[in-house]
N, C-alpha and C positions, 0 to 999 in steps of 0.2 A: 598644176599637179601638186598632189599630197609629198612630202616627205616622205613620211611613214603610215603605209596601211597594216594594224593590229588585229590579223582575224583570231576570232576566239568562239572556237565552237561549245554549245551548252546543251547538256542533256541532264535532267533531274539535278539539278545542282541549288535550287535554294535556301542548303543551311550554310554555302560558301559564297554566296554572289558579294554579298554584302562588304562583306571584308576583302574580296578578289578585285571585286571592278574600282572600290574606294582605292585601291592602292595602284590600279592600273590607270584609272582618272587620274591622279594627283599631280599625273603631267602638266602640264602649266601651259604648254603649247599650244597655238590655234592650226599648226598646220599638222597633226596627227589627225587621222581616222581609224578610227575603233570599228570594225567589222563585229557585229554580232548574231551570228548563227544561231538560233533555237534549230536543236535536230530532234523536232516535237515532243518536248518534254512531257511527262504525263504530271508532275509535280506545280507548282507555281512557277517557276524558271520564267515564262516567259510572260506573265505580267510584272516581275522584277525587272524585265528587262526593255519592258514600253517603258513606265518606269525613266530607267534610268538613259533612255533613247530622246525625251520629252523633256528632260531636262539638261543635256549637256548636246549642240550642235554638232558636235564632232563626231557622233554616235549613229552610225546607218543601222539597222534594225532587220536582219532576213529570217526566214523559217523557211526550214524544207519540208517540200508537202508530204514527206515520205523519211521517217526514221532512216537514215542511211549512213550512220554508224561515220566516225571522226577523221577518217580518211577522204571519204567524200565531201563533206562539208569543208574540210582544210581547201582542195581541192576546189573548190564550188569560189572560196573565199580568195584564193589566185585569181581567179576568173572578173570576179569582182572588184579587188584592188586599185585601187588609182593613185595609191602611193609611189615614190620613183623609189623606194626600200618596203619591202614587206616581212613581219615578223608573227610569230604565232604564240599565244598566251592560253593557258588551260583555265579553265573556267575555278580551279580553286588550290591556285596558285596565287603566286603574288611578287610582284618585282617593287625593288627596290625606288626611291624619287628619282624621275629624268633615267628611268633606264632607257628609255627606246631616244629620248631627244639625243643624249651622249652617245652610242652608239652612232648616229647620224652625227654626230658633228665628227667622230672619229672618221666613218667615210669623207668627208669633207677634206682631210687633211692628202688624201692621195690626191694625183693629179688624175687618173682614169679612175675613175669611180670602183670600189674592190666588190669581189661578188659577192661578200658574204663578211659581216662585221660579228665577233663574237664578244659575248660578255662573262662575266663569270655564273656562277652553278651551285648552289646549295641546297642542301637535305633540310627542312626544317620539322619537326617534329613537333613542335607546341602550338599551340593556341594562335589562330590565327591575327587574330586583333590584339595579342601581344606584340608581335613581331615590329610593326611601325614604331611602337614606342619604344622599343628598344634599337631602334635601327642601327643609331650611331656607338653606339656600347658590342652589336653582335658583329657589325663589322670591323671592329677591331681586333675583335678574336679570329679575323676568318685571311687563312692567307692568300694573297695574290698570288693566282695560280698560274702565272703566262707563259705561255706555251713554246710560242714565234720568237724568233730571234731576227728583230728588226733589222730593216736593209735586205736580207736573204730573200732570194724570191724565193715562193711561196712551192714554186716544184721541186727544190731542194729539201723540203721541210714538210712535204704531205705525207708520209709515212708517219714523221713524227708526231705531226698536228692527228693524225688518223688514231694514231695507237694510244695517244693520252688524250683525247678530247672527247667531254660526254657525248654519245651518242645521239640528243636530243634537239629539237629543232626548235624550242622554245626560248633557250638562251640568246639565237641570233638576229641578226637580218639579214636578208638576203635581197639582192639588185634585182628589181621585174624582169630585166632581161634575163638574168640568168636562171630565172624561174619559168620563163617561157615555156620552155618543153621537157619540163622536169614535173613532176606528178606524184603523191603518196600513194602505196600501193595497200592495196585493199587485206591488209594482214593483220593481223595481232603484232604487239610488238616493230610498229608500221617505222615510226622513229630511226631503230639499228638500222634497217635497210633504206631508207631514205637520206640517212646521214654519210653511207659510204657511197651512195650516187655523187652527190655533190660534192664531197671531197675529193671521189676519184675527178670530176669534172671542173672542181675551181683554178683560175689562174692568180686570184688576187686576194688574200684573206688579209685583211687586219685585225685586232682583239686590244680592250679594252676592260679590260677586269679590275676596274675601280665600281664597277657597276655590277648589283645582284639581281639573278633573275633565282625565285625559292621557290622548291620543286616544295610542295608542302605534302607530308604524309598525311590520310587520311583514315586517323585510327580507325574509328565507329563499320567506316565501310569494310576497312583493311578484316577487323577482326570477326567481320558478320559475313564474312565469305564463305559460301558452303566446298567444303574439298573433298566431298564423301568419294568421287570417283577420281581415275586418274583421267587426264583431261586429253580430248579425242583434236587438240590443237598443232599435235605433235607435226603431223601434214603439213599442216599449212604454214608452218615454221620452216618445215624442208622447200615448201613452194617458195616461200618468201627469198628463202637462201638462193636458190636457184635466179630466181627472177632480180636480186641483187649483182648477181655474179654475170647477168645478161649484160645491166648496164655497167662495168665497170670494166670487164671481160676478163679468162681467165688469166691472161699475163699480166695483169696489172700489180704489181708490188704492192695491192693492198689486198691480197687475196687471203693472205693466211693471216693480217687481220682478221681479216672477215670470217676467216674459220675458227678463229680462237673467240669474237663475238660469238657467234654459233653456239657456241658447244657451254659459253657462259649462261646463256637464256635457257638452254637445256637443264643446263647444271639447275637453275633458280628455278626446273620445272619440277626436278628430280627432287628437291629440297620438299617439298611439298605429300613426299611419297608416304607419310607418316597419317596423312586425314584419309588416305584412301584406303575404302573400306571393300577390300578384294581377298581372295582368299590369295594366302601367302607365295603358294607356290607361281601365280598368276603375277604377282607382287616381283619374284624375283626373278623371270621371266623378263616384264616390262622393263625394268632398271636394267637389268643384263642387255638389251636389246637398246637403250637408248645408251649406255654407257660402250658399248661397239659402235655405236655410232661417231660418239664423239672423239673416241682413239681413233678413229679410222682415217674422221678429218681432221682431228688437228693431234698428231702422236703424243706431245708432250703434254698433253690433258693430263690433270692431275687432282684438279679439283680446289674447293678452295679451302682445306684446310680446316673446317669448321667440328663440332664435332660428328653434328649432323652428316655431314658430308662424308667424313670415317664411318658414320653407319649403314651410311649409303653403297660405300667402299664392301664395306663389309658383303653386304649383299649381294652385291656382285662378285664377291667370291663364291660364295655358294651358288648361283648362275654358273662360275667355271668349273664347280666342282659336279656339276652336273653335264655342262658339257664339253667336251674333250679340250678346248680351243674356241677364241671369241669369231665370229664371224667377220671375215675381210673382205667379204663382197660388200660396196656399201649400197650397192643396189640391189642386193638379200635382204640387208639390212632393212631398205626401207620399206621394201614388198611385208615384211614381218612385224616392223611397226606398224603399219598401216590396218594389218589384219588385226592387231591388238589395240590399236586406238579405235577400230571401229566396234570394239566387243565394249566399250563401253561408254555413257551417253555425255554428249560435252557438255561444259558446265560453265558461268561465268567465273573469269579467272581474278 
């Protein structure tokens, strides 16, 4: 058996493979395997990825016959895994030398093998093929962020690990067993809900933050995002919520995490209210209706401060000045999202 299985799903990504898979190869290991998912690219992605399948052993090579979107393919890449740790890498990202070997030798150090090994989490914002050569210069600047307080088990400290740990499933690895009958759910924003599954479910967490996993922003796409409507995703964000709250159930002491995650993904939808191009009163309507949402669930919603977000604030005053009192049903609530997410047509987000 593998070590470590590395599934990395790909879709239109060949002006980031290069610099992604170079930095995800550079492991030195012969007992890693590199899952690589083409989820039928329409771009070159997946002659990049014969490629680089033809030249490095360690590299199994799938494509799905059918576009079926980064949840499925993750999904597909469990199934497939013959790692005894499995971690997951985005196709234009980048982690740092021996992320995934370190991580594995840190499981090594428990005597029952822990469910789930974390590493550390960064925003990179430059130039991707800068980033290696600066390796040792950027992690100097970057602080060890450890969470855990060794020795303590681990159900003493799931709130804590829940409430400060990125939501992302990319930084870690996770034990085959414990990935058995766990599954990404088919949502946008798939990550927040798939990370409080597992947390509400681990026994055993260790973390190793000498090691970077770089979430790499990607301007060109970032900035070429069309926002002309407000986006009809609103749903399935509440489905998602729901369908999170299934598998952790609602007593679980991480629940009003989970609603204060909630109401932050809403918050980062709202932030956006500025490209949509709706007539005003419709405008402050939506924002009033998803900002009753999020008082509802999590009271002490406040926002984050930004100024944007005081504009946003603002708006929704003029929502209360129109009507009497914010709605506390939050099952009005979402019957009235629903009618206004579907008044207009969803968009990639």
């Amino acid at each position: 058996m593998e070590k470590v299985s590395v599934i990395v799903p790909v879709y239109n990504k060949q002006s980031y493979l290069g610099e992604s898979l170079n930095s995800l190869l550079s492991d030195s290991s012969e007992n890693i395997e590199f899952l690589l998912i083409d989820d039928c690219s329409t771009d070159h992605s997946f002659s990049i990825l014969e490629e680089v399948a033809n030249n490095d052993s360690r590299v199994r090579l799938l494509r799905n016959s059918l576009n079926s979107g980064v949840s499925y393919t993750r999904n597909r890449g469990i199934k497939e895994a013959e790692g005894e740790y499995i971690g997951f890498f985005d196709a234009d990202d980048m982690v740092g030398p021996g992320f995934y070997q370190t991580l594995y030798q840190t499981a090594l150090y428990h005597k029952k093998r822990p469910d789930m090994v974390v590493g550390n989490f960064t925003i990179y914002g430059g130039l991707l093929i800068n980033l290696l050569k600066n390796q040792s210069s950027l992690n100097t600047k970057l602080k060890l962020s450890r969470i855990l307080y060794p020795g303590l088990p681990f159900s003493l400290q799931r709130h804590r690990f829940f409430m400060r740990e990125v939501p992302s499933c990319c930084n870690k690895i996770y034990h085959r067993d414990f990935l058995k009958e766990k599954h990404f759910p088919d949502y946008i924003k798939e990550d927040i809900y798939f990370h409080s599954w597992v947390c509400h479910d681990a026994k055993c967490v260790l973390e190793d933050r000498s090691v970077y996993y770089y979430y790499c922003i990607n301007h060109s796409e970032r900035d070429n995002l069309s926002f002309n409507h407000p986006t009809g995703d609103f749903m399935e964000l509440i489905d998602a919520y729901y369908w999170a709250l299934l598998k952790i159930g609602d007593s679980s002491l991480l629940v009003n995490e989970l609603k204060k995650l909630q109401c932050q993904v809403f918050e980062s939808f709202l932030n956006r209210c500025v490209y949509w191009e709706i007539p005003h009163h419709e405008k402050v309507k939506l924002i009033g209706t998803v900002y009753d949402y999020c008082l509802n669930l999590y009271p002490k919603f406040c926002g984050m401060g930004t100024d944007l977000s005081q504009k946003i604030f603002q708006i929704y005053q003029q929502y209360l000045a129109q009507n009497e009192h914010p709605t506390n049903d939050i099952k009005e609530i979402e019957r009235n999202l629903s009618i206004l997410s579907k008044t207009y047509p969803r968009h990639r987000l």
